[in-house]
Every structure is written in structure tokens, then in C-alpha cells.
N, C-alpha and C positions, 0 to 999 in steps of 0.2 A: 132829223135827217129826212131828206124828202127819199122816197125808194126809188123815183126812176133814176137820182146820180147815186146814188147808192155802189160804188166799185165789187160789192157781192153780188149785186142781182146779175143775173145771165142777161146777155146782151136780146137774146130775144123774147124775153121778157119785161125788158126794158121797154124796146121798142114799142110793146103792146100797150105798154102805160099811155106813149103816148104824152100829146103838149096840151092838147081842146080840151078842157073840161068846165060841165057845167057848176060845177062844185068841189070841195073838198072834204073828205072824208077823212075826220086825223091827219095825217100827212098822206094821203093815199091819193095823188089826183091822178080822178078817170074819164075815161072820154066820156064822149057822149051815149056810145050805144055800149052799157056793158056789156048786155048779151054777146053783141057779135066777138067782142074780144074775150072774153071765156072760154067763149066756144071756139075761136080763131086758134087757142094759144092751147088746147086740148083739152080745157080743165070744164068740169063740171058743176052745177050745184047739189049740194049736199044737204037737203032738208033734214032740219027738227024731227028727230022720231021719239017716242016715249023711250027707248034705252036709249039715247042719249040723253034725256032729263035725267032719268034715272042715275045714270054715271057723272051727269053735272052736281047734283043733290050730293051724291057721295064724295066728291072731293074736297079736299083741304083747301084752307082757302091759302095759301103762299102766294096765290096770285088774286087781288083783289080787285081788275076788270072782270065783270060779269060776260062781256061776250069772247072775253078770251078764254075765259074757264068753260066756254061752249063749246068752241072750236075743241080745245084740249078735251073735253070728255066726249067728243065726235071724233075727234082722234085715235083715243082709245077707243070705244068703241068700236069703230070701224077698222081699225088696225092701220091707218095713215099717217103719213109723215105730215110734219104742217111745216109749212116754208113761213119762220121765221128767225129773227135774230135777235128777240127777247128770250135771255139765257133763264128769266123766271119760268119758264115752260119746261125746262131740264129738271126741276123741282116732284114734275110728275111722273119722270119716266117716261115721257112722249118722244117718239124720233122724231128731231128736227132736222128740217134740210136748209142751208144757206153758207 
């Protein structure tokens, strides 16, 4: 499923996806300047901090993508929701938003 038709995503989030893109990421295509759409759409980035390796090292593996299990122990750690609709992340006790 590509997420900009995606009938969950919010419509201005959609929008921020966006058609231009230099590449694909998974199903994720993004424009050309991520920055500006990050930042446009409120969102921030969330750098790698040793408590989250920390909390990555300590999880089970039920979900066996390694940068999802990143997210998910940045998640926890930081106490955030993570906007997805893979229900394997429910597995950790993570609030998800979608």
C-alpha cells in the first residue's frame, strides 16, 4: 500500500507526501527536500541517543525489522506515539496513532 492513498492518513499529511520524488523508500515516496516537509508538517527529528540503544538491545524480537524495533524503543523511551499501521508494534506496548 503506497501511504499517500492510504484512506487513514490525514489529508494533510497526505498532502505533505506529496507526487516529486527522488526515490523510494519502502513504500514511502518523498519529495525532494525532506527537511522542509518535516518541519512544514510539525514534526521533528528524533536522533539515536544511547537510552534508546539501550531499550532497542532489551526488546523481544516479535518484530524482526531492525529500524522498526528502533523507532519502537524511541518510542518507548521517549514516551511517543509512532504513526503506524503495522499492528506487530502493538506486541510492545507502544501507542500507536492511525
Amino acid at each position: 500500500m503506497r501511504l499517500r492513498s492510504d484512506e487513514r492518513c490525514a489529508d494533510q499529511h497526505r498532502g505533505a507526501l506529496g507526487t516529486r520524488h527522488q526515490g523510494i523508500i519502502g513504500k514511502l515516496a518523498l519529495r525532494d527536500d525532506v527537511e522542509t516537509m518535516v518541519v512544514s508538517q510539525g514534526f521533528s527529528v528524533l536522533s539515536i541517543s544511547f537510552a534508546h540503544l539501550r531499550r532497542f538491545a532489551a526488546l523481544p524480537r516479535h518484530h524482526k525489522d531492525p529500524f522498526d524495533r528502533m523507532m519502537i524503543a524511541q518510542a518507548l523511551a521517549e514516551g511517543i506515539p509512532i504513526a503506524t499501521a503495522d499492528r506487530r508494534f502493538a506486541a510492545y506496548g507502544v501507542q500507536m496513532v492511525w
